[in-house]
NURODO-588528 format. One record per residue (C-alpha): chain; x, y, z; residue in one letter; residue number from 1. Coordinates in steps of 0.1 Angstrom, whole numbers. Example, Ala and Ser with C-alpha at 12.3 -4.5 7.8 and 13.67 -1.06 7.14 Angstrom:
<recs>
REC   tipa       x       y       z   nukol   tifi
REC      A     123     -45      78       a      1
REC      A     137     -11      71       s      2
</recs>
This chain:
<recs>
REC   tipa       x       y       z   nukol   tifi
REC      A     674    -253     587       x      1
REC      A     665    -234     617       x      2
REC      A     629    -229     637       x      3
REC      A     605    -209     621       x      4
REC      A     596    -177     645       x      5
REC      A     550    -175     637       x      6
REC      A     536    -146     639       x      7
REC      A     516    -136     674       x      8
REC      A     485    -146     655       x      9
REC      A     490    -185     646       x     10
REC      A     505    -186     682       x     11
REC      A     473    -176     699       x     12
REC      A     454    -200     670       x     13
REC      A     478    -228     681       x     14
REC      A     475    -223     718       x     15
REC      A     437    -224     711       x     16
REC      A     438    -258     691       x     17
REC      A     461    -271     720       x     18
REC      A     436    -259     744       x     19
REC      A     406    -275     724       x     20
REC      A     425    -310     721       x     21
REC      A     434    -315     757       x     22
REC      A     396    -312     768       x     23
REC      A     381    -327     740       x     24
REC      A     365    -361     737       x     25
REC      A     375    -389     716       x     26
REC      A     364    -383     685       x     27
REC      A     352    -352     685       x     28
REC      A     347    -332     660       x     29
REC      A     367    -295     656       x     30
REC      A     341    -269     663       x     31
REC      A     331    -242     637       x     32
REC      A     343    -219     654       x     33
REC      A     381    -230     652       x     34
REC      A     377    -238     615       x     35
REC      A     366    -206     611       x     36
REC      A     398    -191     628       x     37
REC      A     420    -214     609       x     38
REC      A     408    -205     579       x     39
REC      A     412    -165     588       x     40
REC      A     448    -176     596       x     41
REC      A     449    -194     561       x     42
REC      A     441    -165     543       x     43
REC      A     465    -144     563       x     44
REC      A     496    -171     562       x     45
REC      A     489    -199     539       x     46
REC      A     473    -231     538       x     47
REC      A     505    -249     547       x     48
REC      A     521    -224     571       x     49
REC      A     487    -228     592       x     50
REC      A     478    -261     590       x     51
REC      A     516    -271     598       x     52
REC      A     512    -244     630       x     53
REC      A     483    -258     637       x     54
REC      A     485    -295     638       x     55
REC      A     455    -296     610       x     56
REC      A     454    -316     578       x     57
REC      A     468    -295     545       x     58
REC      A     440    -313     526       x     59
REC      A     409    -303     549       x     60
REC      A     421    -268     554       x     61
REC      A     424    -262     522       x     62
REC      A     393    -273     511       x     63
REC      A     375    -253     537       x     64
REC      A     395    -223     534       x     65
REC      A     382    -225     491       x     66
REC      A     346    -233     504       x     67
REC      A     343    -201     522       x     68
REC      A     362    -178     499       x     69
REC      A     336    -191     474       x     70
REC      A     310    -185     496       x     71
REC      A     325    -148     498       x     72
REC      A     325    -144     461       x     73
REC      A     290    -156     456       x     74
REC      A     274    -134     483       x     75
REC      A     290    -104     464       x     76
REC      A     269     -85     434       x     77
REC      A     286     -86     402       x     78
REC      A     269     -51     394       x     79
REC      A     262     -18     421       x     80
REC      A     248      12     406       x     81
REC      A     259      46     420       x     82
REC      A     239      78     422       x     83
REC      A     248     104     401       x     84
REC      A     263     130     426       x     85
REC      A     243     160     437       x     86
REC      A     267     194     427       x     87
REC      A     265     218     455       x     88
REC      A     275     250     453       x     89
REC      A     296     259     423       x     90
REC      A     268     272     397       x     91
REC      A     276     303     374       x     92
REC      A     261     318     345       x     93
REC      A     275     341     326       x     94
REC      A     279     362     291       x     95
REC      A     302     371     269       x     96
REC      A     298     396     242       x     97
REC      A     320     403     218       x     98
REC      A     304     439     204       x     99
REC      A     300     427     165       x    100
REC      A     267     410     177       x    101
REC      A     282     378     187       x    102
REC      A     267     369     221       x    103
REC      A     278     334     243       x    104
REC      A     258     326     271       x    105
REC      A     272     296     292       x    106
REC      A     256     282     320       x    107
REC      A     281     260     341       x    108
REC      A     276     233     373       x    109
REC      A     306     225     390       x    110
REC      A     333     244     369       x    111
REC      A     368     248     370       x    112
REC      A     382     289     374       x    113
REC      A     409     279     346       x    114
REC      A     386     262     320       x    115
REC      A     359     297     324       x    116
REC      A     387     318     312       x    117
REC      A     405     294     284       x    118
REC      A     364     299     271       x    119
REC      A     366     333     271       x    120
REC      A     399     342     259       x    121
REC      A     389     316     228       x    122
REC      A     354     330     221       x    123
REC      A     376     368     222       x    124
REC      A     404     356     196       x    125
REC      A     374     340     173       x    126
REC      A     371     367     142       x    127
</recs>
């Protein structure tokens, strides 16, 4: 099985990690801020794919990586209401007799050329 090529993302990420290890102190704690880029990675690449790039535990990742896309799904409203949209423009009013005393008056918003003349051509061919 050959070396796997990562992508110019987890390299940076990795290089990053590396950097964070060789100045750290015993027992130091990862910072947020390079959880919060592993788990970015995570999402793009996989739990395993990152934490094995990485040098990080599957287990930890992966429970941090879950926290915050909860955290993502709870923030989010589980209703939005739209506006009705505001017709601009496109207004027409209009009659059609037909001579015998039958009178149609239509008063359209935001019409379509096609569906005026299907009405009219109906409302002509009605006895």
């Amino acid at each position: 099985m050959g070396a796997r090529v990562l992508s110019e993302d987890l390299v940076r990420g990795r290089s990053r990690f590396q950097a964070w290890r060789r100045r750290r102190q015993a027992g130091s704690r990862i910072p947020r801020s390079l959880w919060a880029l592993a788990v970015r990675l995570a999402n793009t690449h996989g739990i395993s794919c990152t934490a094995t790039a990485l040098g990080l535990d599957y287990y930890g990742l992966k429970k941090r990586a879950q926290a915050a896309a909860g955290q993502l799904q709870s923030s989010s409203p589980a209703f939005v209401e739209l506006p009705s949209p505001v017709v601009v423009g496109k207004q027409c009013l209009f009659e059609l007799d037909k001579g015998a005393g039958a009178t149609l008056r239509v008063q359209l918003v935001g019409y379509d050329t096609a569906d005026i003349e299907a009405l009219a051509r109906s409302f002509g061919s009605v006895p």
